[in-house]
C-alpha positions in Angstrom: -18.9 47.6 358.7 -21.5 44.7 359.3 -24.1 44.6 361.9 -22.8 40.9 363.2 -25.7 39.0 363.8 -24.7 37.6 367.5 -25.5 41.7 368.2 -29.6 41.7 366.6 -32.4 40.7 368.2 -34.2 38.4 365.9 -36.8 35.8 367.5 -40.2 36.8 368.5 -39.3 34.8 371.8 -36.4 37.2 372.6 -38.2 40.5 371.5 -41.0 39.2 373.8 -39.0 38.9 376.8 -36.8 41.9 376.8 -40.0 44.2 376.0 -41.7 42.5 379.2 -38.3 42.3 381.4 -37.1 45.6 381.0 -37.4 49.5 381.6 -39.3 51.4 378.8 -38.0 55.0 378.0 -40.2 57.0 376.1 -38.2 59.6 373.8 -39.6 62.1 371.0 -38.1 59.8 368.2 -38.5 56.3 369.5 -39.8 54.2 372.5 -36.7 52.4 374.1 -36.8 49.0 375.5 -33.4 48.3 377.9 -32.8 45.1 380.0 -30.0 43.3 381.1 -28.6 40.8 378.2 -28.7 37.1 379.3 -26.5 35.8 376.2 -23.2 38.0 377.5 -23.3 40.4 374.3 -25.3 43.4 373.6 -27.8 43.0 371.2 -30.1 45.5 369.0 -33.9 44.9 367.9 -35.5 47.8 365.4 -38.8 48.2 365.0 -39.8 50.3 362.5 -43.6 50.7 361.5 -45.1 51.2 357.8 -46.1 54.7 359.8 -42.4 56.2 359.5 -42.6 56.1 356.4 -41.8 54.3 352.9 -39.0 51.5 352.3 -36.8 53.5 351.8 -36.9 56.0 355.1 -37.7 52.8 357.2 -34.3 51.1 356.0 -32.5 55.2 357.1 -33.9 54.7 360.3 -32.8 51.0 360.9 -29.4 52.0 359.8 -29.6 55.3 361.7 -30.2 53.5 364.9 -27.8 51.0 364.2 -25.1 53.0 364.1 -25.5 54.6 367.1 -26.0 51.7 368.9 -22.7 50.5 367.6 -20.8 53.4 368.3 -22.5 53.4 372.1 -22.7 50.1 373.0 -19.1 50.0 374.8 -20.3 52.9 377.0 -23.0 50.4 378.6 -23.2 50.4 381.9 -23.6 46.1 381.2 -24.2 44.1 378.7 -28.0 44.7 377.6 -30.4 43.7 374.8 -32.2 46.9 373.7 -35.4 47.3 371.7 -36.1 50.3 369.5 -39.4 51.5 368.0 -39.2 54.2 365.8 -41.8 56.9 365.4 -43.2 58.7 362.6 -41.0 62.2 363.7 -37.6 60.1 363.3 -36.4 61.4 360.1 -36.8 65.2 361.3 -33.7 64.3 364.1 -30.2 65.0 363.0 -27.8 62.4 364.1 -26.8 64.1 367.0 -30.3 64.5 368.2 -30.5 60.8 368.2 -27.3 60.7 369.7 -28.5 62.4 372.5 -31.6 60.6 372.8 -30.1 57.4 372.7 -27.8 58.1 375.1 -30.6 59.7 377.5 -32.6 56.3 376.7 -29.8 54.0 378.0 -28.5 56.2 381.4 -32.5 56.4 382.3 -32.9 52.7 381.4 -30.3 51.7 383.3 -31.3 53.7 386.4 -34.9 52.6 386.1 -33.3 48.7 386.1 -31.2 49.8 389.3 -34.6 51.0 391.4 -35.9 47.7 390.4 -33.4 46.2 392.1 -32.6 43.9 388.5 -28.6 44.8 389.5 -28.5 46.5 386.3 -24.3 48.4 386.8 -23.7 46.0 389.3 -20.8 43.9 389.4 -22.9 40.6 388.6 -21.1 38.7 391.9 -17.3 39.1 390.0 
């Protein structure tokens, strides 16, 4: 299945603005970025470093992450753009470790965005 590209994160504007807009969660395999999505669709950025390693684990990684954020983007609490940058310990995770951690990332995010105030759950006025 194709990543569709209304679902990536890809101008330096946007990465810009979610990582300053949004609650950072800081897991043991990757720093999280989660605000809510102004475009109505949940979108994915990746960030991965020459630090996690060659080409070739970089590109796992990217692929690792988006496939959990495909199979746990429907359980958002709202539509949200979400950052990723991947540390150098990534590739020691199973896939259930990231799992775990990503869903962590996104409850704690979205609770974070709810003390704000940022009515991140809310019903947006619907």
């Amino acid at each position: 299945m194709r990543f569709a590209r209304r679902n990536r994160v890809r101008l330096t504007r946007d990465f810009e603005s979610i990582k300053k807009n949004s609650a950072k969660v800081d897991c043991s395999a990757f720093v999280f970025y989660f605000s809510k999505s102004a475009s109505g669709v949940s979108r994915l950025g990746v960030v991965t470093s020459r630090r996690v390693g060659c080409a070739v684990e970089r590109n796992f990684a990217r692929r690792r992450i988006r496939a959990v954020f495909a199979e746990t983007c429907a359980d958002f609490p709202f539509e949200a753009d979400v950052l990723v940058f991947v540390r150098r310990g990534f590739l020691k995770f199973e896939y259930s470790d990231i799992k775990k951690k990503f869903k962590y990332a996104v409850s704690r995010g979205a609770a974070i965005l709810r003390k704000r105030g940022l009515n991140a759950g809310a019903n947006d006025g619907a």
